[in-house]
C-alpha positions in Angstrom: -4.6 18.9 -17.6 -0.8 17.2 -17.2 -1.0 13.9 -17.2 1.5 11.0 -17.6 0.4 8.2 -19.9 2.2 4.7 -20.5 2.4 4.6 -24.4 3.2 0.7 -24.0 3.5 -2.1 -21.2 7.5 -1.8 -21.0 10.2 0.5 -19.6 10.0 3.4 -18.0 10.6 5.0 -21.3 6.8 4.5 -21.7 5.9 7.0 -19.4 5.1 10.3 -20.9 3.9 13.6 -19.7 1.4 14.9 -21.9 -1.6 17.4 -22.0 -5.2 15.8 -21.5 -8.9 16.9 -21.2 -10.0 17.3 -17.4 -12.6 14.2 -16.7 -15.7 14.1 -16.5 -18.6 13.0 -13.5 -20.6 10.4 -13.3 -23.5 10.5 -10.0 -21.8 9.6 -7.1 -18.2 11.2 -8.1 -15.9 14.0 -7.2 -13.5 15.6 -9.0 -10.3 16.3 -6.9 -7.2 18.7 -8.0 -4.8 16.6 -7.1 -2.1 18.0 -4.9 0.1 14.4 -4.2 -0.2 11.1 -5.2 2.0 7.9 -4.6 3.5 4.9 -6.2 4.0 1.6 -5.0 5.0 -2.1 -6.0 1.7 -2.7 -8.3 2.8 0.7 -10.6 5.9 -0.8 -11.7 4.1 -4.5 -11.9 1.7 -2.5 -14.0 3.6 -0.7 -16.3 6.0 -3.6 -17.4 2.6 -5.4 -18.1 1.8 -7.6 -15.0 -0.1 -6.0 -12.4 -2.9 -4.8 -12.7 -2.1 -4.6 -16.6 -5.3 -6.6 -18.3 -7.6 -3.8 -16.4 -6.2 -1.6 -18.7 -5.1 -3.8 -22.2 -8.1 -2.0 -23.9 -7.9 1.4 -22.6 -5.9 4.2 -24.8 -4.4 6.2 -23.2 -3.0 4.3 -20.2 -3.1 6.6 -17.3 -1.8 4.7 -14.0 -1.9 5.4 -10.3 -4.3 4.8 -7.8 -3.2 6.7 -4.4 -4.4 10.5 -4.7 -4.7 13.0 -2.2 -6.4 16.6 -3.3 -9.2 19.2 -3.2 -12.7 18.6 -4.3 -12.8 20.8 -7.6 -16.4 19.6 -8.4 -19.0 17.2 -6.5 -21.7 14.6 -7.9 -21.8 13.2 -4.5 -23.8 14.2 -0.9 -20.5 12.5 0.7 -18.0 15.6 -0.1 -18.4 19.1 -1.1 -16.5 21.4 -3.3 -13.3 22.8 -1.3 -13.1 19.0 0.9 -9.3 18.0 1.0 -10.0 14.4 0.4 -7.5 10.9 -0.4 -8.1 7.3 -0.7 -7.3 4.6 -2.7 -9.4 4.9 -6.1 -11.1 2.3 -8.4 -8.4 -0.6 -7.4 -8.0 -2.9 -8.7 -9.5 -1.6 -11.8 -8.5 2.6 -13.1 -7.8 4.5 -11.2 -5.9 7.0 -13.5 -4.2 9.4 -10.4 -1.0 10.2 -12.7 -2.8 13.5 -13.5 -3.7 16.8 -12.1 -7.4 16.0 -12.0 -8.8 12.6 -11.1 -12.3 11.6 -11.0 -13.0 9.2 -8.5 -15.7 7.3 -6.4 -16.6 9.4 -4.0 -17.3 6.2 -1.7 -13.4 5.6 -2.1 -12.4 8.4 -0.4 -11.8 10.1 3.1 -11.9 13.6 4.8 -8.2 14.2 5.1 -6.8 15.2 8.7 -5.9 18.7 9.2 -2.9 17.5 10.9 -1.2 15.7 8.5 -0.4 16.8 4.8 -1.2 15.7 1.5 2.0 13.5 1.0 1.3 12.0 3.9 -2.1 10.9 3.1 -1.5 10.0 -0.7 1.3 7.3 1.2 -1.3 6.1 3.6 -3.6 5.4 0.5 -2.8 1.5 -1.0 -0.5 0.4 1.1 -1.8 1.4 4.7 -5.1 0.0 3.4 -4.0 -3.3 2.3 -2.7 -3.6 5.7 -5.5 -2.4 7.9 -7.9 -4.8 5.4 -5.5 -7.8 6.5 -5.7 -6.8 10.1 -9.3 -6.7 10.2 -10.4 -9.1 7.9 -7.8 -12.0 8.9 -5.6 -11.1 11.7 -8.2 -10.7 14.4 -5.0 -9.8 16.8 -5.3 -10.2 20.4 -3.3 -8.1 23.3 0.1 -9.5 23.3 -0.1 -11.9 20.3 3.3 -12.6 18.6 3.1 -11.1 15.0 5.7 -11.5 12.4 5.9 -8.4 9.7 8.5 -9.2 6.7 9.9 -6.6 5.1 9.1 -4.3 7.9 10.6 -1.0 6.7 8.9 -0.9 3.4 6.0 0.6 2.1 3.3 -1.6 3.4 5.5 -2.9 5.8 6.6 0.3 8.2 2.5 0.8 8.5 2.1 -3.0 9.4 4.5 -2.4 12.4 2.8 0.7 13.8 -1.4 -1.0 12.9 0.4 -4.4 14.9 1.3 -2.4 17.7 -1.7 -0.3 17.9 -4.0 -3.3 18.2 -1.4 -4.7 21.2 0.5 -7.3 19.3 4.4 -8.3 20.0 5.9 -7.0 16.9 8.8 -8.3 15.1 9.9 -7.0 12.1 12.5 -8.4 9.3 14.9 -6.4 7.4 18.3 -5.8 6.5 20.8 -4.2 9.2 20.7 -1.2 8.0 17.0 -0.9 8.3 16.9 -1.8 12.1 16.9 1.4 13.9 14.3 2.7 11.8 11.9 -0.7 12.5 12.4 -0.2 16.2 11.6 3.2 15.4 8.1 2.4 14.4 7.3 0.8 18.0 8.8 -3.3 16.7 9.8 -4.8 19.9 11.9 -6.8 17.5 13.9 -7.1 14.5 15.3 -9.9 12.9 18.1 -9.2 10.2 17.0 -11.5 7.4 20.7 -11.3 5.8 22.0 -12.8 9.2 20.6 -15.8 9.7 17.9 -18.2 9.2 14.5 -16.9 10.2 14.2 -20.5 11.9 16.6 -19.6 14.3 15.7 -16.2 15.2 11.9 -16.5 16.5 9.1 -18.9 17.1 5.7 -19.2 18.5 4.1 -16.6 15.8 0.9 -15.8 15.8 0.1 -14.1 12.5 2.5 -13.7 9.9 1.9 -10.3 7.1 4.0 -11.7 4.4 5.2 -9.2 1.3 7.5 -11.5 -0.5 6.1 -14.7 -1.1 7.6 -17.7 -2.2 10.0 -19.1 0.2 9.5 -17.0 2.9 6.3 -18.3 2.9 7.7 -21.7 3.7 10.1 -20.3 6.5 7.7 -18.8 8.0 5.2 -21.6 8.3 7.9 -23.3 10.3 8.0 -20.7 13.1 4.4 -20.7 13.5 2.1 -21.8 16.8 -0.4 -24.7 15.3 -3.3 -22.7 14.1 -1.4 -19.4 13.2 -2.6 -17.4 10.6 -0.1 -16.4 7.5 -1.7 -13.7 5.0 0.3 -13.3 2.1 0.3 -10.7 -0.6 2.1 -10.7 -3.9 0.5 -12.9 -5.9 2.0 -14.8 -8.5 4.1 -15.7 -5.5 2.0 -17.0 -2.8 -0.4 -19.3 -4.6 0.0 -22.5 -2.2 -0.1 -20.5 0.9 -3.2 -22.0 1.7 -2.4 -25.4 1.1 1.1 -25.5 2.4 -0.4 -24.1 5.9 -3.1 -26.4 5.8 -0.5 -29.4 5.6 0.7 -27.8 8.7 -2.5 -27.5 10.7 -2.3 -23.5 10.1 -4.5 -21.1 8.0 -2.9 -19.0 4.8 -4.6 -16.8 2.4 -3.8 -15.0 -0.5 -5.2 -11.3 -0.5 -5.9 -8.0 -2.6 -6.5 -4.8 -0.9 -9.9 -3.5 -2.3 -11.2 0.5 -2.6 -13.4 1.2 0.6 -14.1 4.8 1.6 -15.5 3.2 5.2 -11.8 1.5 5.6 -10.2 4.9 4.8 -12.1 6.6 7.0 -10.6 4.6 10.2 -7.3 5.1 8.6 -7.7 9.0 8.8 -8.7 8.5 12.2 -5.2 6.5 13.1 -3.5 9.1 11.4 -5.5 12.0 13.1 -4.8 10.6 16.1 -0.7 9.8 15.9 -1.1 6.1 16.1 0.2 5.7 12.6 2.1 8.0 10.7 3.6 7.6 7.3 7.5 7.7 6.3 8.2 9.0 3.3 11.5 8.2 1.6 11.6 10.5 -1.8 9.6 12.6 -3.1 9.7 13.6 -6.6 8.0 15.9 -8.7 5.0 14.4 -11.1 7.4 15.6 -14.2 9.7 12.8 -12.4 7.7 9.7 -12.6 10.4 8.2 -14.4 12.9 8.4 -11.9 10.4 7.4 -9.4 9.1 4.3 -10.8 13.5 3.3 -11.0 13.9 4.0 -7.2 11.0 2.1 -6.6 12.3 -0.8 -8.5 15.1 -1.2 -6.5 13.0 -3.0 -3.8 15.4 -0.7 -1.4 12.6 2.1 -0.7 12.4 3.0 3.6 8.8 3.6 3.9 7.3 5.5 0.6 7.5 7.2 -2.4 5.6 10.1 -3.4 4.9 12.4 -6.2 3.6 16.4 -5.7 2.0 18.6 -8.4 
């Protein structure tokens, strides 16, 4: 099968395309043809040898990727038969190995895909649309008309943080650059806030919940907008280690947070994406043979929504 393998934690020159055996089952996996798969933040973390990287510091070869979407070639499971078009997030955070034209996964990872969306769509809805329903669920616990602050709104998580906020009947605002701010209103924020423009103290107050994908100082700033006994959830770690001490301090609640593989949790996302209420926004797509030039748009930190890979 074509795979791409990372020779070395580096540059993108470490990506190779190469020829590999198909996998093989253990009980309770499927084997899926893979038909799209997607890339996000933790690739590139990956490959350059943070990440995700000490899953894999004993594993040769280096296969990365965790969002797939694809048919069922061959089942070991009762969950999916052959001929299902299935996605989910596999194996995170451990291997997932999707950077390859067969991928055996955990059949307990994985969801039905809708009929009415296709398989771009669902690899994209994979890691990132996960790690936000997770946060929603798990920490958010968002009331009608609750004031929740999204940063970074029109990136990969972000754009499906807006839309999962609105559906559960939250006030949205949503942070990004000008040029971003048509297509943040597009995705149902009642408001945006152009980070470039001025001080986030002086554009909003009385938060609710804040979904923070940037860490640091926004962490800070955004403690300072929040109603006593908000809740911040913050995601990229290495950046957000104090978040639960510096909203402590403040009388608030802050926690740092993985997204985790869960078939039950991809199942309710398949049913948001059935249904319309989310839908995912796909930047660039790219051919698998392009994973290169993928991983460097990704880098940018510039990406509208997601990027995504076809075989």
């Amino acid at each position: 099968m074509k795979s791409i393998i990372l020779k070395d934690f580096g540059s993108v020159d470490n990506l190779t395309i190469t020829d590999l055996p198909i996998p093989s089952l253990q009980e309770g996996e499927v084997l899926i043809r893979t038909k799209a798969i997607s890339i996000n933040p933790i690739d590139v973390k990956t490959r350059a040898g943070r990440g995700a990287s000490a899953a894999f510091k004993d594993t040769d070869p280096i296969i990365l990727g965790w969002d797939v979407s694809g048919i069922v070639e061959t089942s070991k499971s009762d969950l999916f038969k052959t001929g299902d078009a299935v996605f989910g997030m596999v194996n995170f955070p451990g291997q997932g190995k999707a950077y390859a034209e067969y991928v055996a996964a955990p059949a307990s990872h994985l969801a039905l895909k809708p009929d009415n969306i296709s398989h771009e769509a669902a690899a994209a809805s994979s890691l990132a649309a996960l790690t936000v329903w997770q946060i929603l669920k798990n920490y958010a616990k968002i009331k009608k008309g609750d004031r929740v602050l999204i940063h970074a709104a029109a990136g990969g998580v972000g754009h499906y943080a807006v839309q999962m906020a609105k559906y559960l009947g939250a006030h949205v605002i949503g942070t990004s650059s000008a040029a971003k701010k048509d297509f943040v209103l597009s995705l149902g924020a009642d408001e945006h806030i152009d980070y470039q423009k001025q001080p986030l103290e002086e554009a909003t107050k009385d938060i609710n919940f804040v979904l923070d994908s940037l860490g640091g100082e926004s962490i800070d700033h955004s403690l300072n907008v929040m109603k006593k006994g908000g809740t911040i959830v913050s995601i990229p770690s290495g950046l957000n280690e104090q978040v639960g001490e510096k909203a402590a301090a403040k009388g608030m609640h802050g926690f740092a947070t993985k997204a985790y593989s869960s078939g039950t949790d991809m199942q309710e996302i398949a049913e948001l994406l059935k249904n319309g209420q989310v839908k995912s926004h796909i930047s660039q797509t790219f051919k698998l043979e392009q994973m290169r030039e993928a991983h460097l748009s990704l880098e940018t930190g510039k990406t509208q929504g997601k990027i995504v890979l076809t075989f």
